[in-house]
N, C-alpha and C positions, 0 to 999 in steps of 0.2 A: 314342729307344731304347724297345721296348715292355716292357709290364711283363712281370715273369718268372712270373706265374701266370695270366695271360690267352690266349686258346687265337689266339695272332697266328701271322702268318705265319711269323714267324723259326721261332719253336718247334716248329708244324709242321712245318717243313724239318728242322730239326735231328733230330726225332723220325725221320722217314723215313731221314735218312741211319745213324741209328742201327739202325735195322729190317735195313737193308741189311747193315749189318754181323754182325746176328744172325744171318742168313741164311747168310751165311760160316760164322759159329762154328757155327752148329746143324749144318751138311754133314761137317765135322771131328768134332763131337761134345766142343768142348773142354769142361773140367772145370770147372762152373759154381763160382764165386770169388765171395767180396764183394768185391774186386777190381775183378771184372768189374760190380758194382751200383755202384762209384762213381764209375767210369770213361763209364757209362749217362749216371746224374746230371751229372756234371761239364760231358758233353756238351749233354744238352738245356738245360743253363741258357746255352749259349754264346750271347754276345749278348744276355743279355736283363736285362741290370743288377742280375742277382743280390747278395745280399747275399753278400761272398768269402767269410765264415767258415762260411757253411752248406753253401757247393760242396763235392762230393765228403766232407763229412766227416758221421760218425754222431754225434746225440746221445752227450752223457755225454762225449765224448773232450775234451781242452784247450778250454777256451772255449765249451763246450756244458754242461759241466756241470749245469746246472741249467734247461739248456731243454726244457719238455713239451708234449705236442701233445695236442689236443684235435680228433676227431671228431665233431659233433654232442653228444651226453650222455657219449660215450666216451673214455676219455682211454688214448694210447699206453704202451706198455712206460714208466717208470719212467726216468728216463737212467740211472741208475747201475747201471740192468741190461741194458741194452742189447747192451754189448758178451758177456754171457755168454747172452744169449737168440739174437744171431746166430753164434755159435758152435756152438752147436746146431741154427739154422736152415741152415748149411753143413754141418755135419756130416751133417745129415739128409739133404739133397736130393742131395748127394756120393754116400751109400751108394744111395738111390732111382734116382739115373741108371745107377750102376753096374749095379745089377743089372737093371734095364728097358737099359741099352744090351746084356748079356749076351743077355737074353730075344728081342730086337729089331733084329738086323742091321738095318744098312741097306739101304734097299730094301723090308724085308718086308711082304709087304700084312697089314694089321690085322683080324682076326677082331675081336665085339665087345668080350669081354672086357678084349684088348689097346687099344681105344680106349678103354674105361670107364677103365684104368686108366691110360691117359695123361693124361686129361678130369681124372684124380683127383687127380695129381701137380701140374698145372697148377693149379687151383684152392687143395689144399693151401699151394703156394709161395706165390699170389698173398695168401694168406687169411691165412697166416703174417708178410709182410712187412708187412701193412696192422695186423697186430696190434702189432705189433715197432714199426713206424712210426719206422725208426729215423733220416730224414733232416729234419731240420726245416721243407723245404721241396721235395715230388718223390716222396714216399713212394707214393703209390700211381700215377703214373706207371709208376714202377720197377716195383712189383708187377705191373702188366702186361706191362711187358716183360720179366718174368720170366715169366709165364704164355706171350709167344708163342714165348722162345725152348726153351722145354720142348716146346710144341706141334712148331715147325717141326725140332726135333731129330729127332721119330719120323714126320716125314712130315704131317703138317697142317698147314693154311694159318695165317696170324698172324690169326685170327679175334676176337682180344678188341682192339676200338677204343681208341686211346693217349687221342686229345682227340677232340671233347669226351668227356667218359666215356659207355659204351657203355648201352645202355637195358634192355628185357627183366628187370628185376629186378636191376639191381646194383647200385644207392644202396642197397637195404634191405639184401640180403646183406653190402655191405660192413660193416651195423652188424654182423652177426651175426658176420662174421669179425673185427670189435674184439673180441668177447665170447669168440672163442675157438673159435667153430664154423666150420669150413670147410666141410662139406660143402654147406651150400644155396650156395654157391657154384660147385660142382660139378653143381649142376642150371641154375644160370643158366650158366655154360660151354659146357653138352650146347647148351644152348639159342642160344647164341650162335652156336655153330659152326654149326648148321642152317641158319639163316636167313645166315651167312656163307657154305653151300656154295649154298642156293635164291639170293642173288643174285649169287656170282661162279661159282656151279659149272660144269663142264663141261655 
């Protein structure tokens, strides 16, 4: 069985078929859920010897209580605030779809403004979950695939790479979004999506 933090073959499968499925939800435009983050998780650990207590479930709940994560120098949300930090991270991104799907029929082609502030939505969510950090193991997987189902909702490709992690400046910016800054995350985004449409673009 391969390990469940190593970038094997299972995971990768798993991840794509997960892709696939966001590709559905983005066409519909369902109503992004934590829910939906731990249904993500749940799935890419399939197969891959996960520890069961950490599957699908967030820091700080039954039996996590007292588990913290650690990025490099940076340490995640606190467990015992977890559950009130995603609370507000759903709250937020809830009222931000709403009002970008108002703005944003489907279909509509994007002037820049409207991509700067999709670019911006994507990176905020990604930047926010990696602060929050709220899975003991999958956290910033998730965070990306919150970043592409934002993207592919308003019509952009899944541009931010699940494994290995994506290059262009995102190991540094992820410290910055532990710290609390999303936005230099929102320039490596701009940047990723570029170089994603120079080598898949039409």
């Amino acid at each position: 069985m391969p390990d469940w933090d190593e970038d094997s073959p299972k995971l990768k499968q798993n991840l794509k078929l997960i892709l696939e499925e966001i590709e559905v939800l983005a066409e519909v435009r369902e109503i992004p859920t934590l829910e939906v983050a731990r249904r993500w998780q749940r799935r890419f650990m399939e197969g891959l010897g996960a520890e069961p207590r950490y599957v699908g479930r967030f820091r700080g709940e039954v039996g996590l209580e007292n588990i913290g994560v650690r990025i490099g120098e940076y340490y995640g949300v606190h467990p015992s605030h977890v559950a009130d930090e995603l609370k507000r991270f759903e709250e937020t991104l809830q009222a931000a779809v709403a009002q970008l799907d108002e703005d944003l029929p489907v279909g509509k082609e994007l002037d820049a403004d409207e991509l700067a502030a999709i670019i911006d939505l994507c990176a905020w969510a990604h930047a926010e979950w990696v602060r929050i950090h709220p899975f003991t193991n999958g956290s910033g997987r998730t965070a990306r695939l919150w970043a592409n189902f934002l993207a592919m909702r308003y019509g952009l490709p899944p541009f931010v790479r699940l494994r290995p992690r994506p290059d262009a400046g995102y190991e540094d910016d992820g410290a910055k979004a532990m710290q609390g800054d999303w936005k230099p995350t929102a320039v490596v985004f701009r940047r990723l999506l570029d170089l994603f449409l120079e080598e898949f673009g039409d």
